[in-house]
N, C-alpha and C positions, 0 to 999 in steps of 0.2 A: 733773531730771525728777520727783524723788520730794517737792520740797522741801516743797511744802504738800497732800499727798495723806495722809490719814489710813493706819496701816497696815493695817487691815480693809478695804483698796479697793485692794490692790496684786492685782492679781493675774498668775498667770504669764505670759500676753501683754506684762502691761505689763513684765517683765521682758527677755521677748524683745525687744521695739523699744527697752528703754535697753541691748541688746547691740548690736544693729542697730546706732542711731545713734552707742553711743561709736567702734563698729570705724570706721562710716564721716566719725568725725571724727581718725581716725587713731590711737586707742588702739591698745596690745597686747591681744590677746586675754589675758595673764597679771594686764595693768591692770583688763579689765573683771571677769575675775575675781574679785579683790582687793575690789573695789567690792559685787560684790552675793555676796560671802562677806559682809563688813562686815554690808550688807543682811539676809542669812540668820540672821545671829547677833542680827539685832535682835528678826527676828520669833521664833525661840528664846525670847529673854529676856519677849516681848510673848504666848508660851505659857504661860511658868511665871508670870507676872502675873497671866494668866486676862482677859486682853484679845481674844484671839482663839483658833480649835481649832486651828487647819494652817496652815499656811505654803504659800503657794504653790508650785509643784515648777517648777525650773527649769534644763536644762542648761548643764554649765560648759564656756565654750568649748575646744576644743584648742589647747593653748600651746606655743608651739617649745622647744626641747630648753633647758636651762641654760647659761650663756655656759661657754666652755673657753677656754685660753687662758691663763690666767695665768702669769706668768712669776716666774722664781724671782731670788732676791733679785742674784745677781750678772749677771744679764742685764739688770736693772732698772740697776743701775750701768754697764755697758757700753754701753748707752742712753744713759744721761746724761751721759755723760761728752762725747760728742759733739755735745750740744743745743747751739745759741746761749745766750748768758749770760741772756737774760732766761726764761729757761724752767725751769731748774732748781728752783727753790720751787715752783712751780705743781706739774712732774711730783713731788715729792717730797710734798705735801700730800696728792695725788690716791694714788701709793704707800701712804703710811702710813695716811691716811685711808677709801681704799675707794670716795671722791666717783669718777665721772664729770666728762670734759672740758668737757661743759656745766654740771652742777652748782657745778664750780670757776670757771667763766668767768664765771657768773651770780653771784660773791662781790660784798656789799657794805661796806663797814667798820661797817655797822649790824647784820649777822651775829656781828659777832667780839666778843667782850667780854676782853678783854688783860684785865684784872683777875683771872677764874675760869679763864683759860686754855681758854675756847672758842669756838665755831663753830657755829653752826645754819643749816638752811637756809632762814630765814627770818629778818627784822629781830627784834632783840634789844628788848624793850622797854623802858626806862629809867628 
């Protein structure tokens, strides 16, 4: 929404309708956040440049609580011990690593680099 809008022309409205449209393209209210914190720090940095006076004011949506849940390391084995065989590296990546079941599922071998011994959530360049 922002992408070729100069930032001396953002103003709080147009803040409000890119909360509007990410909610109702399904964001979390914590994602939209995320975004025009990003945003707010830009116009900060476009202050002390002496590009623009203010920053447009703009409230941050209400976010649900933090996930709970976590489980502790010998429930995680009592878990897996029962999975079907093809599940076990997947749950134990996602364990050690922190990923989500979708972020793990969306793995492609152009993510991993066996070499530096990593993983990104995006293709590795070459």
């Amino acid at each position: 929404m922002f992408a070729a809008v100069r930032i001396d022309r953002i103003t709080s409205g147009d803040m409000r309708r890119y909360q509007e449209q990410r909610l109702s393209m399904g964001a979390a209210a914590a994602t939209v956040n995320r975004h025009l914190g990003a945003l707010g720090r830009m116009f900060i940095l476009a202050i002390m440049e002496g590009w623009i006076q203010q920053k447009p004011h703009f409230q941050r949506l209400q976010e649900d609580d933090p996930r709970q849940g976590f489980m502790e390391h010998q429930q995680y084995l009592a878990i897996r011990q029962h999975l079907p065989a093809v599940y076990p590296d997947a749950i134990d990546f996602g364990y050690y690593s922190g990923w989500r079941k979708g972020e793990i599922a969306g793995l492609t071998w152009a993510m991993i680099d066996l070499q530096s011994g990593t993983v990104r959530s995006t293709a590795i360049s070459q």
